[in-house]
N, C-alpha and C positions, 0 to 999 in steps of 0.2 A: 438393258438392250445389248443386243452383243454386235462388236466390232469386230473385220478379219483381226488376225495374227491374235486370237484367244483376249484379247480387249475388250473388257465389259467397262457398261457404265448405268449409271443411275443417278440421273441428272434430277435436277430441283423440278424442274417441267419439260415435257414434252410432248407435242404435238407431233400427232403422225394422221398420214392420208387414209382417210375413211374406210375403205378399206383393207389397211393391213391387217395380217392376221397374227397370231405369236408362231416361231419357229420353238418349240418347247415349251419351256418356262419363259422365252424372254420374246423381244421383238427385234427384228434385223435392223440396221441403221438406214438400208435401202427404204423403207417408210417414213422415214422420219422429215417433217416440213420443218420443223424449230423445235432448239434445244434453249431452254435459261437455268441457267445457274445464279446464285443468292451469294456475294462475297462472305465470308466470314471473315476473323480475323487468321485463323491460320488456314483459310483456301484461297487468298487475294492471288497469289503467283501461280498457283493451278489455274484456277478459272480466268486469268487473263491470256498469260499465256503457254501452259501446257495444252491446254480444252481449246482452247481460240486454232492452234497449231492440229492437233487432232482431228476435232470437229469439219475446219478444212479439209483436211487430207478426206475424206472419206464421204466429202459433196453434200455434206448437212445444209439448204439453203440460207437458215438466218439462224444465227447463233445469237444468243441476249444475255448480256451481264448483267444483273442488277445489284449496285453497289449501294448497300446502305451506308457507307461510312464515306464515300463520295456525294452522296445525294444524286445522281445520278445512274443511267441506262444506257449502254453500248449496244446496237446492233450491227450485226457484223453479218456484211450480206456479198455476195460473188465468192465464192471458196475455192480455192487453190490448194495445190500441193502442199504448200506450206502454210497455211491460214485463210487469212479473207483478203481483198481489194479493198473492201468498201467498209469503213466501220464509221457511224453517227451517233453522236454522244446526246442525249437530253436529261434536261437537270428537274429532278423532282421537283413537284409543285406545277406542269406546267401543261396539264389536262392530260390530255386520251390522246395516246399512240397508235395509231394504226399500222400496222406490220401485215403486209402485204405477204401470205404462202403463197407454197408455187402449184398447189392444183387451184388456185383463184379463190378462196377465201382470203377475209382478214382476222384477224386477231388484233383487239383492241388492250391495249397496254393504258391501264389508270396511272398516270404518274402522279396523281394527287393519293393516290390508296398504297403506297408504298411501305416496304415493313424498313423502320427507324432504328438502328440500334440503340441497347438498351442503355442508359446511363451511365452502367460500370464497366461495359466494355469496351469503353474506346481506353 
């Protein structure tokens, strides 16, 4: 999807309002209800916070980290200039998340179906 100032991105998932159409090949970030990103081990300080700071700046409503090597999921919801107001951590294993978009759907978040890193990567 494309961000002003020539800023592309290609997030792990994204949810956009029903609606939007593609500006070219991509989609504008003016569509987009929720961005999540998948930790890796060398994306941990991108996705917390480069993309946390970003995603902010440019009114993404709920940004979601999912960290497998934390066992847990940040959602990060009011965005500001400089990131989010509001971020809530829950620890895998602990049902179904509901994440409330901002045209009035939800999106249900399994934290029991989460992807584990694999053995040799930690």
């Amino acid at each position: 999807m494309d961000f002003p100032a020539d800023e592309n991105s290609a997030p792990d998932l994204a949810i956009m309002r029903e609606d939007a159409q593609r500006q070219g090949k991509r989609y504008g970030f003016e569509d987009v209800l929720l961005i999540a990103e998948v930790v890796s081990v060398s994306s941990a300080r991108k996705d917390y916070d480069d993309c946390t700071a970003k995603y902010g700046r440019y009114g993404i409503p709920v940004y979601v980290v999912v960290d497998p090597y934390a066992a847990e999921v940040v959602v990060y919801t009011q965005p500001t200039s400089s990131g989010y107001i509001a971020a809530h951590t829950h620890k895998y294993g602990s049902g179904k998340l509901p994440i409330e978009l901002a045209d009035g759907r939800t999106y249900t978040l399994d934290l029991d179906e989460l992807p584990r890193p694999e053995p040799d990567a930690c």
